[in-house]
N, C-alpha and C positions, 0 to 999 in steps of 0.2 A: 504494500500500500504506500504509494505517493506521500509525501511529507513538507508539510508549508511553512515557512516562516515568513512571522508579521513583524516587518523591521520601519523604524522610524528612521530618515535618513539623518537628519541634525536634532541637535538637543536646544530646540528656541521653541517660542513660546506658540510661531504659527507651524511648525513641523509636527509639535505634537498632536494636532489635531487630527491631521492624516496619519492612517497606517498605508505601507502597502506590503504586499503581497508577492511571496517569492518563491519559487518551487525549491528545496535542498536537494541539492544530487547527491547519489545514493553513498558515492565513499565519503559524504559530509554528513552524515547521519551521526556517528558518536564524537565529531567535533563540535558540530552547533548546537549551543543551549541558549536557553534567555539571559541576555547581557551580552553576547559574544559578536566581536565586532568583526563585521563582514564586508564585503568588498560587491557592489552590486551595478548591473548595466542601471543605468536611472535616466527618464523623459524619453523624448521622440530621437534624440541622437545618440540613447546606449551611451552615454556619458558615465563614466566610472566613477562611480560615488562612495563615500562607504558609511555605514549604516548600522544600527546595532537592533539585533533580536529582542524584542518584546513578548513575543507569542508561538507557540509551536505546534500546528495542526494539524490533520489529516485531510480535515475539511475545504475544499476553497470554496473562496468569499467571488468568483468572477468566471470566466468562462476562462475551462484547464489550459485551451488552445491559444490563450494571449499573457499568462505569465511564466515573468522571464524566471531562470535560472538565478541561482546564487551564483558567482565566480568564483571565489574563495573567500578562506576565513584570515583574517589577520594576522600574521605571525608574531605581534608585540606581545602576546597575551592578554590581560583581562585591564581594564583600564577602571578607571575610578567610576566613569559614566555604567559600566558594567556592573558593577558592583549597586551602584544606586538602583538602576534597573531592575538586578535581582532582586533586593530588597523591593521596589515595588510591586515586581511579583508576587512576594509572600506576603505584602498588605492586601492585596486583591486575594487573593484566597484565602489569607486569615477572617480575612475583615466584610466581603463581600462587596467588589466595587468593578467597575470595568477596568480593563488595563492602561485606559484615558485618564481616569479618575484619579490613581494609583500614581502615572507618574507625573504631571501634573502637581502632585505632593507632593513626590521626592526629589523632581529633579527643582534644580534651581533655574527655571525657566526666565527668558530675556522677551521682554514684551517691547513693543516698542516705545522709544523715548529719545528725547533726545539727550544725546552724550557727551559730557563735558572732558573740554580738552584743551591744551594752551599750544598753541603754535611755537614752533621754536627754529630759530634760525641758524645752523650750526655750520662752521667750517670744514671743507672737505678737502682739502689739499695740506701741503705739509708748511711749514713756517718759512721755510726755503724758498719755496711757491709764492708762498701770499706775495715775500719781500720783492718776488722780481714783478707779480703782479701790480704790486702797490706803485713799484717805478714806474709801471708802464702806465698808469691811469692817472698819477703824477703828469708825466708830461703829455699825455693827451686833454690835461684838466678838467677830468671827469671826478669834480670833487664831490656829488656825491658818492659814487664808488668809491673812492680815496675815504670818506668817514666810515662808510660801512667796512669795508674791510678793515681799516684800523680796531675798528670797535671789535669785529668777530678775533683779529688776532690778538687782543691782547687778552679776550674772555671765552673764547672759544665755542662757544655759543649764546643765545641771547634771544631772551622771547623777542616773537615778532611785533608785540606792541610797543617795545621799548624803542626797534629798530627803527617803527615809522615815526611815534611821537616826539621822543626826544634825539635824535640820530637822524631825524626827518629823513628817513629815505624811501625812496615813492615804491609803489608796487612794481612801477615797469624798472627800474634800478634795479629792486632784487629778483625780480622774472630775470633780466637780461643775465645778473651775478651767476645766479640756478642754471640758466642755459651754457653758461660757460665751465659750469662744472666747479667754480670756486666757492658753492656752498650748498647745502642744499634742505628743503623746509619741508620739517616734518609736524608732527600733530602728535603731542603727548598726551597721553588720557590719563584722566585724571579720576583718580577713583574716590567719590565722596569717603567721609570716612565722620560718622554722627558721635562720636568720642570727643568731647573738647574737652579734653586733656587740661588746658591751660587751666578752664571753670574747677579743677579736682584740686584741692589743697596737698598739698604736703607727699608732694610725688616723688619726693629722694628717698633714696634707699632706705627702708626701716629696719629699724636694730632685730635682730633675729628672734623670733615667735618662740616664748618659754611655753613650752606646752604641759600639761598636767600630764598623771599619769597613763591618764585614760585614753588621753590624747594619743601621746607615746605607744600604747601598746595598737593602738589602730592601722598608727603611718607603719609603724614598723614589720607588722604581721603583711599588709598591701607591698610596702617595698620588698620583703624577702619573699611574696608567688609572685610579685609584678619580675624581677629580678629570677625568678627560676626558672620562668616563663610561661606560670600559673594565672589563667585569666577567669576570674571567677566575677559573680555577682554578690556584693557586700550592701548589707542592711545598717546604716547608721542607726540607733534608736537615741537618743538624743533628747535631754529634756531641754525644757525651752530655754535658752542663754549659756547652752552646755559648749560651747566655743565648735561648732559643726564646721564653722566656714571656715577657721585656722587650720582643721584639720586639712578641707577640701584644699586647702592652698598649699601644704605639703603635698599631697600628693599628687598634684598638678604638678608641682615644681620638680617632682622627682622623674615624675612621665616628660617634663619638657627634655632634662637633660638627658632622658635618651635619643631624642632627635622627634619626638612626638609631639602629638596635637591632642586639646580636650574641647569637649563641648561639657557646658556648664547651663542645666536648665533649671530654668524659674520661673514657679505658675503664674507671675502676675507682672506686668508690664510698672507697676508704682512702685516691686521691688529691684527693679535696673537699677535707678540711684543710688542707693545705699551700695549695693552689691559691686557695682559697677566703681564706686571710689576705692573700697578697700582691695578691689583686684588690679586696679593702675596703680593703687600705691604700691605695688607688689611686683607687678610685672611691667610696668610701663606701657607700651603701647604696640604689646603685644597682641593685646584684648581688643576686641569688638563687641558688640550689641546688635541685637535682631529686636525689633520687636513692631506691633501694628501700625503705631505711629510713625512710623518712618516711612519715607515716600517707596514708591516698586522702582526708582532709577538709584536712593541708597541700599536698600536691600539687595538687587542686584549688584553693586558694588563691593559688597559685603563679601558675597559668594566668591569674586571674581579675586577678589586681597586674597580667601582661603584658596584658592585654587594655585595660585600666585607665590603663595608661603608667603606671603607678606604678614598676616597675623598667626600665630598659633594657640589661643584662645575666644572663643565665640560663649557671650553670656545672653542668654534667650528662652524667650519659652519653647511649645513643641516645634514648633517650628524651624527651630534650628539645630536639631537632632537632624536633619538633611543637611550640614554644611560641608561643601566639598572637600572636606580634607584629606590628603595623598596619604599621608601615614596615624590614621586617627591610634591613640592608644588608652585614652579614658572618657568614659559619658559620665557625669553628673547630672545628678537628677535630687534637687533641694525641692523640699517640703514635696515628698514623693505621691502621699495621700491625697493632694488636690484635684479635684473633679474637674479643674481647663487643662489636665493631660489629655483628658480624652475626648476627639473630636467631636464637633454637633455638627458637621458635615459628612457626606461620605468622599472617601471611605472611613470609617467610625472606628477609627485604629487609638489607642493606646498605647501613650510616649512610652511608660514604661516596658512593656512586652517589646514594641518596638525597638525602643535601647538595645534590650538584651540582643535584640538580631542582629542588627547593625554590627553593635561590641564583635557578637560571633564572626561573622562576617570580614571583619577588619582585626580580629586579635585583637581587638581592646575588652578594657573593663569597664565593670556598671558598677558604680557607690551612688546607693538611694540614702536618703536622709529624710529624717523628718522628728518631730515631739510626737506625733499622732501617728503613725503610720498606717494607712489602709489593712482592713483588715486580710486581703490578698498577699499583699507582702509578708505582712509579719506571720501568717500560716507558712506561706514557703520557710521561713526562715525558720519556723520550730521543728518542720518537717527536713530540713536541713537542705535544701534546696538554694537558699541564700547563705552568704557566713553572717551572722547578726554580730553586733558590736553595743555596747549598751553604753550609754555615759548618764550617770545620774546625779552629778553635780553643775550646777552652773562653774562656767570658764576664772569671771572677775573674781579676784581672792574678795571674801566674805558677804561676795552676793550671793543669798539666799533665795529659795520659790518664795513667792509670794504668799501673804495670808489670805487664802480664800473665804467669804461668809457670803450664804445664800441669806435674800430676802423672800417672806413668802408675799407676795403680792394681794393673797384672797387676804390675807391678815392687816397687812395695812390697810384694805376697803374698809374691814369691819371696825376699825379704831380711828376712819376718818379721814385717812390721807389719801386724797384724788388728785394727785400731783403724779407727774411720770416719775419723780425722783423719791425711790423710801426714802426714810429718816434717816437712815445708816449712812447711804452713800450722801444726802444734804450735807450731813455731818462730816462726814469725812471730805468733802468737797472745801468745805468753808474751811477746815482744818489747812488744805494745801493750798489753796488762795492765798492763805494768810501766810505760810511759810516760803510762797515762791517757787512753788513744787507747780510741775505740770503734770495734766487731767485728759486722759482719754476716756470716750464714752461712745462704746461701740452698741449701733444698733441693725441689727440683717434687714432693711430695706431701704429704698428710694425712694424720691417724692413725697409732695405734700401730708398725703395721706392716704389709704389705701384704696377706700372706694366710697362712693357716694351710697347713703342708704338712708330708708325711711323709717323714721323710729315707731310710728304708727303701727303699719302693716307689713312693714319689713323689705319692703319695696329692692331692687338693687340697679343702679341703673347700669346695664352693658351695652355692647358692641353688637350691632345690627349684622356684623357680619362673622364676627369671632364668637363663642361658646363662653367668654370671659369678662369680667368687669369692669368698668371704664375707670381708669386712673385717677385722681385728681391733682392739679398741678396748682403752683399757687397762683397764677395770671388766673384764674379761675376758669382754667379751660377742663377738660374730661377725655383722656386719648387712652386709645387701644395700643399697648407696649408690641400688640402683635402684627396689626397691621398699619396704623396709624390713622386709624379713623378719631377725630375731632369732632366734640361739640361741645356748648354752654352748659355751662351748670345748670339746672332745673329750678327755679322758684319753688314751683308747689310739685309734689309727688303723682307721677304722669299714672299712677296708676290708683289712687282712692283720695287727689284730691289734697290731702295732707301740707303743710306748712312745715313741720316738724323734719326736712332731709337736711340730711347733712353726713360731711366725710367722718369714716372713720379711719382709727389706725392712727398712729404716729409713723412721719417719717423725719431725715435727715432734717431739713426744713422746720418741721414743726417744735423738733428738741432744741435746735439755735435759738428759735426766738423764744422760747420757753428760760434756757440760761440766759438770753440779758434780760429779759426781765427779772431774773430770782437774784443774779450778779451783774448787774448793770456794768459794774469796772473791768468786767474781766476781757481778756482779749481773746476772740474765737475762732477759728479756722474750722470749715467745712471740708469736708473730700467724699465726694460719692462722684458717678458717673456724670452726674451736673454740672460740678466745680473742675473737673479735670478733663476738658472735652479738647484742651488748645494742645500741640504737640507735645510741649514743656509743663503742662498742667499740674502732672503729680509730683516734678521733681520741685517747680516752685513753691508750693503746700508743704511740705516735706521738709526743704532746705528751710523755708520761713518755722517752722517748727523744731526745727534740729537748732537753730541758733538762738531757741528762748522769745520766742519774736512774739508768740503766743501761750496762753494759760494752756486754755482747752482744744484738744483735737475731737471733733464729731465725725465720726466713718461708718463707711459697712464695712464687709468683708475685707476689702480691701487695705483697710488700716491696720487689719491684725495678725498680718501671715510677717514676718521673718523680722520688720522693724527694727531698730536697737534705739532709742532714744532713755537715755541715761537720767534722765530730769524727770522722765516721770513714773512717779509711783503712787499714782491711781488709778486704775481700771474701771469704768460702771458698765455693766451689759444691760442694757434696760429693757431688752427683749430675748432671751435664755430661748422661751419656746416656741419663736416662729419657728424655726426650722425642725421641732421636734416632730411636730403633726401633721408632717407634708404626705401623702402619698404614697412614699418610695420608702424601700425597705433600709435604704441607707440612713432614714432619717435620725437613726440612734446615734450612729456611728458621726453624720454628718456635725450633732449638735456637741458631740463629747466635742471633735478635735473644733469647732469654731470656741468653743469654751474654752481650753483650754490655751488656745493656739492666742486667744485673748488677755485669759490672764497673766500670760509668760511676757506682754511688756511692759509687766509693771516690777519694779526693783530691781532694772536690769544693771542699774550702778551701785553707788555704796549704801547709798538711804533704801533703809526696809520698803516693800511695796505692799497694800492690799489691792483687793479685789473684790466689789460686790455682783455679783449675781441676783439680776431681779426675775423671777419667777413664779409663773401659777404649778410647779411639779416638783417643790425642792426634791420629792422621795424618789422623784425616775433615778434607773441606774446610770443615764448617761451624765445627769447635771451633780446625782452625787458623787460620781467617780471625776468629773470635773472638778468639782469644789476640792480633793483630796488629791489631787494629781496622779490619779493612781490609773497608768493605763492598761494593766495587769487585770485588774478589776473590771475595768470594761470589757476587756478581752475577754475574759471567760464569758461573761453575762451574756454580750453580743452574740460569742460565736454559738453557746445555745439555742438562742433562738433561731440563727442561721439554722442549723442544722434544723429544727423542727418544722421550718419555712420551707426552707429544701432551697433556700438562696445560696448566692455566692458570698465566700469562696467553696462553703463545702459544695453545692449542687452550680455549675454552671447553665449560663441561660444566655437562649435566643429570642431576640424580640424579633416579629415581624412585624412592619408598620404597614399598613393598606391606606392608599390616600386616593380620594374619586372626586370630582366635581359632582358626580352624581352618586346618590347615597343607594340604590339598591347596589348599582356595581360595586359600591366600596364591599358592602354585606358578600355580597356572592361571590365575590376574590377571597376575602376574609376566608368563610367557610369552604371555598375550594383548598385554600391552601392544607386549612386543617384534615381535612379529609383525604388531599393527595402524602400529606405525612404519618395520618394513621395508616392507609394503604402499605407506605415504605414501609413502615416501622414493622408490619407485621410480615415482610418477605423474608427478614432470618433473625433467627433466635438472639443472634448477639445483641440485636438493636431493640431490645425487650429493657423495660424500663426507663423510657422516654415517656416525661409527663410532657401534657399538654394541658396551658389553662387560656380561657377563651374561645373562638374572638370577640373583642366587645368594643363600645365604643371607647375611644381613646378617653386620656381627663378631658381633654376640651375634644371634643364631637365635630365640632367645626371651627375652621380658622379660617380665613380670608376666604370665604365660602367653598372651601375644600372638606370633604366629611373622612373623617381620620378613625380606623379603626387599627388593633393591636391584639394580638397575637405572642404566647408566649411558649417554647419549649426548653425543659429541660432534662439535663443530664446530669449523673455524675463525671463524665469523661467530656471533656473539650475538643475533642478531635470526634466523638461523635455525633455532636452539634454543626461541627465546621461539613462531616457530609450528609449532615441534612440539609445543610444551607446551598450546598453544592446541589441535591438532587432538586430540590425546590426553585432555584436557579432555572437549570436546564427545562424544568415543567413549565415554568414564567414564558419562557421563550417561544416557546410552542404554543401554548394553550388561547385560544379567542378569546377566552375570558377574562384575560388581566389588558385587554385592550381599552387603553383611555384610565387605564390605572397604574400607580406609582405604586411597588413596592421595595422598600430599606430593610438590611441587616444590621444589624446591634447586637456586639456580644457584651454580656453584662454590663446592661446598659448602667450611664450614670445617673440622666436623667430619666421624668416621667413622661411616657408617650400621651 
């Protein structure tokens, strides 16, 4: 049987879009695999191109009597572009995604833009030269030629702007110089580079990192397998201010002098700053940054320095786990537990798993870090699957954890206090006001207030076209976060008539003006998705913070993953159980590490720090094992219930998403898919014990008038999910019935469908 390869011929952003189509001859059959760069006739002149394998068929995609031959395979061997590729491969079959989709991810695609570049004017002949030229143009009195040439000999090049404006010499001058071969004008590129170094204080060499012991026994154990040639997966566990990133930066520096490269990942784009000064202090300007804010002509430039050797560290989120580097030898992966590892696009891949393949791939290693870590990881790591590494001191000599007190919330109602702030943390507020101490007060949402309702009849005002309820902002408008549908607030309640509507919920917004009115003096700072929309957004909030410039920090999520600020030791959560009672089975796990991941930035210097926690559950086990820093305690508690749930990690799970404009097709794909997987599951014995729960409507049923339904199976085996998804796949293709409908794969998913 005949054998096809689907090869991309360049790696830019309009070649991915095309594949084509190539017949392999028969003694090419155990040379070409996916990645492997191949040698092909290409267009109407059989023009020799070369091209690298993305797909390998039996099947053609075209009529067999018009495609060409493969010519040969490459003799270089496997190139970096190879290697990316392959790993897109294994995200398209882990993950379930087209092979578009996949590399599209991985590669660092070049879109169009325009390219910055400085002309430059350089000498081409030898000093001997110039001098008998310069006589000759001397006495012909072609004193422009006579300044430019001077100028190029005695600097040997020389941007072209300096040539015309100050050196006035005219274009036809140096055309005529160029035609005569005595110089000749190139275009250097310039590759942005969004590190300003200069804005970083204190970038001379720092006196060498005394490390604990804990420290010491980490770097040491990594540099004698890194050193043996042992490339393993290592689990930091890490309490919060336990010196992780000293650690990360010994071993960086150990990986650099063997002539290697690290990627360094961070879930959140507000932790570059901080992370990003202490690693120029360290490394100079070796380091780079990935992250959304940056235009697609610096992130390309990014890739193009790693491609280049010009940088040998990249600090980013997932997205820079693809950074081209020739000889990669470590992925870091900081605050490993965060839910933006894992994509909300397809293909719906997972930085961490991911890492681990890449690492494989390239011989390198994975050190995951975190205070909380996922409950996936820390099961590999008891199972011994990861090396686990424990540090349970903080780094600064005689910073201690925090003092954590829970408030009960239902208890302050009944004694009268209808204020978002208990008495405890009031108290403890007015206490650091008055010492000079600064205040963070983190709360898990955005905007004004959560949603508009009628106290009467309960009214709620939503989204004509989404299943969800309208936002309220404070220009007093009412918008869909899902599709952006706008309108006015309501006077009276559209539904019985009522006067009595109004927002509930506090948000970011609502807590600010609430503190100047209770501390008129005090000085506030904002950061949610509102306040930090401008490029420079979060390092400005942050720097204005770090320098004392403010009392109070008010945040979400955002404010309380990795920070270090030294000044403040107060913490208020004033909302503990929005994230408890979500939907999703993470919701335990979700609220321990926000809790905890919160209270760890308080007493990160020498003054003691508390922590209040305001809540309606002090007794859940995830807010008490919060309050006691105990993540031991969690762990066990969580992972029973895991187990009795049949979630992950013990039971792995496939989501199917069904999405229709019209809602019976959504239903009837739904239940074909179910049906066509009990059918599978019952053709051999092994694939016996595969649950299925659903189909049903999605949480929201409809979103920008799309009807969303969800599909769930599970296993205990991951690889026999991956060929269900595989045979459900090839039924999609085929089958009339999923025509005009969108189905997604999701393995343990993060979020709720």
């Amino acid at each position: 049987m005949e054998r096809y390869a689907d090869i991309i011929i360049h790696i830019s952003h309009e070649a991915v879009d095309r594949i084509f189509q190539y017949r392999i001859p028969e003694h090419l059959y155990e040379q070409i695999q996916i990645g492997s760069l191949v040698i092909v006739p290409f267009g109407n002149g059989n023009r020799v191109q070369k091209g690298y394998v993305v797909g390998i068929t039996t099947i053609p995609n075209f009529d067999v009597t018009k495609i060409k031959n493969v010519i040969s395979i490459e003799e270089k061997g496997v190139t970096l572009e190879s290697q990316l590729i392959q790993l897109a491969s294994w995200i398209k079959e882990q993950y379930g995604s087209t092979m578009i989709q996949a590399l599209k991810t991985v590669l660092p695609v070049k879109e169009k833009m325009e390219q910055k570049g400085n002309r430059v004017l350089e000498l081409r002949i030898s000093k001997e030269e110039a001098k008998e030229k310069l006589e000759e143009y001397e006495k012909k009195h072609y004193t422009a030629k006579v300044r430019l040439l001077k100028g190029l000999m005695q600097y040997g090049k020389v941007a072209y702007s300096v040539a015309t404006k100050q050196w006035k010499a005219t274009k036809s001058v140096i055309q005529s110089l160029e035609a005569e071969q005595v110089l000749f004008l190139h275009t250097k590129q310039i590759h942005r580079n969004p590190v300003n170094y200069k804005k970083i204080e204190d970038l001379k060499e720092q006196v060498p990192i005394s490390l604990r012991e804990e420290q010491k026994k980490i770097v040491t154990t990594f540099q004698t397998d890194y050193d043996s040639g042992i490339r393993k997966t290592y689990l930091i566990h890490g309490v919060t201010g336990s010196g992780k990133t000293e650690v990360y930066m010994e071993l960086i520096a150990h990986v650099l002098e063997k002539g290697k490269q690290a990627i360094v990942l961070i879930p959140e784009i507000s932790l570059t700053y901080q992370t990003v000064r202490r690693f120029v202090s360290r490394f100079g300007d070796a380091v780079t940054i990935l992250n959304s804010r940056m235009s697609k002509g610096e992130r390309y430039d990014q890739f193009t320095r790693a491609k280049n050797g010009e940088i040998s560290i990249v600090i980013g989120p997932r997205s820079a786990l693809f950074m081209p580097f020739q000889d990669l030898g470590l992925i870091i992966m900081d605050e490993e537990h965060e839910m933006s590892y894992k994509s909300e696009t397809v293909p719906k891949y997972h930085a961490r798993e991911t890492a681990i393949e890449r690492a494989r791939m390239a011989g390198a290693s994975v050190v995951l870090g975190s205070a909380t870590p996922s409950l996936e990881s820390y099961t590999k790591a008891k199972l011994g699957e990861f090396t686990l590494f424990t540090m349970k001191e903080r780094a600064k000599k005689d910073a201690a954890l925090p003092i954590v007190e829970t408030v009960d919330l239902r208890q302050e109602l009944k004694e009268g206090n209808r204020s978002m702030f208990s008495r405890r943390l009031y108290e403890l507020m007015v206490d650091r006001l008055k010492k000079g101490e600064q205040i963070i007060l983190f709360l898990n949402r955005r905007g004004y207030s959560n949603f508009i309702s009628c106290r009467q009849c309960g009214y709620v005002v939503t989204c004509p076209h989404c299943d969800v309820s309208l936002t309220y902002h404070k220009n007093g408008s009412l918008r869909c976060h899902y599709c952006g549908y706008e309108k006015a607030v309501p006077k009276i309640c559209p539904e019985c008539g009522s006067q009595y509507i109004a927002g509930f919920g506090s948000g970011t917004q609502k807590v600010e003006e609430a503190i100047k009115r209770v501390f008129p003096a005090s000085r506030v700072l904002r950061m949610d998705t509102d306040t930090t929309k401008g490029k420079d957004g979060f390092e400005h909030i942050l720097e204005t913070f770090a320098k004392g410039e403010a009392d109070i920090l008010i945040g979400t999520q955002m404010i309380v993953k990795g920070h270090d600020f030294p000044r403040v030791t107060l913490v208020g959560i004033l909302a503990a159980d929005l994230s408890l009672h979500g939907n999703n089975f993470r919701s335990g796990e979700r609220t321990f590490q926000l809790l905890t991941q919160a209270a760890g930035r308080a007493g990160r210097g020498e003054i003691a720090g508390n922590v209040v926690i305001q809540t309606y559950n002090p007794e859940h086990y995830s807010i008490v094992s919060a309050k006691m820093q105990d993540y031991e305690a969690f762990y066990e508690q969580e992972i029973v219930y895991r187990n009795i749930m049949k979630y992950p990690p013990v039971y792995q799970m496939l989501t199917i998403f069904i999405t229709s404009k019209e809602q019976e097709k959504a239903i009837v794909a739904s239940n074909a898919c179910k049906e066509a997987i009990q059918i599978w599951n019952e053709e051999e014995r092994e694939k016996k014990g595969i649950l299925l729960v659903g189909p049903s409507d999605g949480t929201f049923a409809k979103i920008q008038d799309t009807y969303r339904r969800v599909l769930y199976v599970k296993h205990l085996d991951y690889e026999m999910l991956v060929k269900c998804k595989d045979f459900l796949a090839g039924y999609l293709e085929y089958s009339v019935i999923f025509k005009g409908v969108q189905v997604q794969f999701d393995f343990n998913a993060m979020l709720v469908y």
